[in-house]
Steps between C-alpha positions, in 0.01 A plus 500: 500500500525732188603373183790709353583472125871373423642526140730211450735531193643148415808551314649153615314153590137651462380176699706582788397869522098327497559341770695772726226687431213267544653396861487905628219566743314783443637571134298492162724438212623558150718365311651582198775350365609711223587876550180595190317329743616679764485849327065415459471359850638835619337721283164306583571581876520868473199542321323339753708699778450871424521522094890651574670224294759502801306232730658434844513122663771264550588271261770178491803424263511129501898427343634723211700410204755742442417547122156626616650774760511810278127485389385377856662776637282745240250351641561525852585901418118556331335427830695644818172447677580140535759325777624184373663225649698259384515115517811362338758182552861544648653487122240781349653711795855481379426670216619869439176613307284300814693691768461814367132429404420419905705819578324742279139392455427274819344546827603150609650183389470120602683174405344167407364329624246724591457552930110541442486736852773725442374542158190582585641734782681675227209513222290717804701684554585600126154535462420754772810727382369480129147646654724751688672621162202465254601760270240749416261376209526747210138707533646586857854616332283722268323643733184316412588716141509376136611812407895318508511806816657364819383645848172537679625897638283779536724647219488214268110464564446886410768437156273218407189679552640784225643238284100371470404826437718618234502158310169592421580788343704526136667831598894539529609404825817648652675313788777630753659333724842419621732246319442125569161614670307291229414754245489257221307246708213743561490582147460110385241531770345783338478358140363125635216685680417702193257377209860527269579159745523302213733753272821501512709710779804632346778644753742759384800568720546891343848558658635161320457595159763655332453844389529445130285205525192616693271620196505153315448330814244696628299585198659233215657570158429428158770317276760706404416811731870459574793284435481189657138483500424236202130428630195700658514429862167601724638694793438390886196714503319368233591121621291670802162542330191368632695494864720670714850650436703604840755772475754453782728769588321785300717695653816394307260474146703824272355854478492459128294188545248627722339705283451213208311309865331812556329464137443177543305529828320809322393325198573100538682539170901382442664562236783240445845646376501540135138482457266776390140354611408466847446190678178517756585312826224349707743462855478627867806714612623370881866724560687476830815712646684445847567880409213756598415633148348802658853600630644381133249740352572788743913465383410501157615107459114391403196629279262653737245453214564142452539460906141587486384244224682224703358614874154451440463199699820534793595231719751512752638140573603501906871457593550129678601703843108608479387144547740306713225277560523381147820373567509178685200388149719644241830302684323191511337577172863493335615231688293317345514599163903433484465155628718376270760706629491329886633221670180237586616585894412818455161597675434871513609773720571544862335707725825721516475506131154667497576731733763603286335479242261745646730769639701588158387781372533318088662816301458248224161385518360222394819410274723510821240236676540300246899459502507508832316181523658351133847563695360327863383183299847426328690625824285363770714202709202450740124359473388811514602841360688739747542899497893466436365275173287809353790739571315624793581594823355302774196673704659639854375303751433806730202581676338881354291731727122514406435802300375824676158460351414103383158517312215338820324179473231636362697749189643182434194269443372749291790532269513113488111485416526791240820281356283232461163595368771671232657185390191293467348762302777567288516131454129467432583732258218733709240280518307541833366193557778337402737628729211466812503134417916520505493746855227226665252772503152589367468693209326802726775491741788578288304748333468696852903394501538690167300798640724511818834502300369708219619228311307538135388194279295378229241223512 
């Protein structure tokens, strides 16, 4: 028989909950009577799991004390991987704060004195639907990425693969993209993977400054430049040097202030108001705009000349509707992340929820996927997230014609194998042998896989 592990958590008559546990067949357990204890016991467990620090098992509440129900439920919240059942006396279950801590948190509760067989029955079972539910450890979420970059898409793959390349560069880097697409993301992305990493990255929102504001806090002042200013105050620019400083919204930045940028990217020279020396700047320029600037500069709204300084490096950031199959790891990515904001019943999402999920076509990007599912965790009544929760429709449950002309087996297999060899190599960062050992193959035989996909590579 196999030995399962069973986290105990003692909160009343630690002798008792010794023995309940000793007496189970099949069980290994550990106790810990004190919720610090608790907190290490669990921690310990999902390092050994998967490294997600969200382990899944079944675990036993042996009595509560109704002072304690606040932070046990905190605890309860920080690992929805777990079932728990509950072992309490008749009086414990009068309690208001002990009802509603079996209704929201547990799979299953028991009285004492403890029927050894039915609580066994129950503990398997717990067990085998905490296995079912395992949430997905973190690398998975990331898309085996430590880029902070969720999805594993052919899209996301082929943004990483620039973001690699350019962070090697120093030269201004101009990024488009729809809003909430994660414009700002990829540029954080950009700087870590840079040898500025360890400089500081400096974000400037240029369409949240107030006009009359903009040259001190983009290139500083010295004290008394103009009223109000009783001290010299280095602008957001100069706070940049040595690292990155990310102009979002470009577009918006004032006609009259891009041509004081324009110097700047010219000479890496400011000039704070009120001074009359130049300041050099040592700092890489990263701008972004859900706005085509070409179009801006074709109306007149933009500096073609300073277009050009910023668009020596472009990178388009893909619309969420271009990688649906991101969707499912960035909705379980956030679920995660706003833990605090669930019920402990809470599990995940439906199947009805993914496939709606999938089908939206997210005019809001990113930013919409994550409301959606900060809405569905405060709103969901259920154990698991439904479509009406995310403000979805549900998926029609109708049956659609094939199309005309479905890709063959064999179009298909190759698509899947060129996906693939892609994604190990991308996460191998293009090592060759590397990725063979990832694939299960020889070195020589992805090699003649790289020929037959044209894929290219470096060794």
């Amino acid at each position: 028989m196999t030995t399962r592990t069973l986290l105990c958590i003692a909160l009343h008559d630690s002798a008792g909950a010794r023995a309940v546990c000793a007496s189970l067949t099949g069980w290994r357990a550990q106790v810990a009577e004190t919720l610090d204890a608790a907190a290490a016991l669990l921690r310990l467990h999902a390092s050994d799991a998967d490294g997600s620090g969200s382990p899944g098992g079944v675990g036993l509440l042996f009595g509560v004390a109704a002072p304690d129900v606040p932070a046990l439920e905190q605890l309860l919240c920080q690992h929805p991987g777990m079932e728990w059942i509950g072992l309490f006396d008749t009086p414990a279950l009068a309690s208001p704060a002990c009802r509603e801590l079996v209704g929201d948190y547990l799979y299953d509760f028991h009285t004492l004195p403890a029927d050894l067989a039915r609580l066994g029955f129950s503990l398997g079972h717990a067990h085998g639907c905490a296995a079912l539910r395992r949430p997905l450890p973190q690398n998975s979420l990331a898309g085996a990425s430590t880029d902070g970059l969720v999805g594993a898409s052919l899209a996301l793959v082929r943004l990483r693969q620039q973001i690699r390349k350019m962070a090697r560069a120093d030269a201004p880097v101009l990024i488009s993209g729809e809003s909430g697409s994660g414009k700002e993301l990829t540029a954080v992305a950009i700087h870590a993977g840079s040898v500025r990493a360890r400089g500081p990255f400096v974000t400037i929102n240029c369409g949240a400054i107030p006009a009359g504001l903009i040259q001190s806090e983009l290139f500083g002042h010295l004290r008394g430049a103009f009223t109000g200013a009783a001290r010299d105050k280095a602008g957001l620019i100069e706070a940049a040097s040595g690292g990155t400083v990310f102009l979002d919204e470009i577009a918006d930045l004032p006609k009259e202030m891009q041509s004081n940028l324009l110097r700047f990217l010219q000479e890496k020279t400011i000039y704070r108001v009120g001074a009359t020396r130049s300041t050099s700047v040592d700092v890489r320029v990263v701008a972004a705009s859900h706005v085509e600037l070409a179009t801006a500069v074709a109306h007149g709204a933009f500096r073609e000349d300073l277009y050009y300084r910023l668009a020596v490096l472009p990178l388009h950031v893909p619309p969420l509707r271009e990688r649906k199959d991101d969707v499912p790891l960035l909705a379980a990515h956030f679920f995660h992340h706003y833990a605090r904001d669930r019920p402990g019943r809470l599990k995940g999402f439906s199947r009805a929820a993914l496939q709606a999920l999938r089908a939206h076509d997210w005019p809001g990007n990113v930013r919409e996927l994550i409301n959606r599912t900060r809405r569905a965790l405060v709103l969901a009544e259920g154990r698991l997230i439904v479509p009406e929760d995310l403000g979805l429709a549900s998926p029609a449950r109708t049956t659609h014609p094939l199309p005309a002309q479905a890709p063959g087996l064999g179009e298909s297999r190759v698509l899947a194998e060129r996906l693939a060899i892609r994604c190990s190599l991308d996460r191998a960062g293009g090592n060759v042998a590397q990725a063979a050992r990832e694939l299960g193959v020889s070195r020589m035989t992805l090699y003649r896989l790289l020929d037959r996909h044209a894929i290219s590579h470096r060794d």
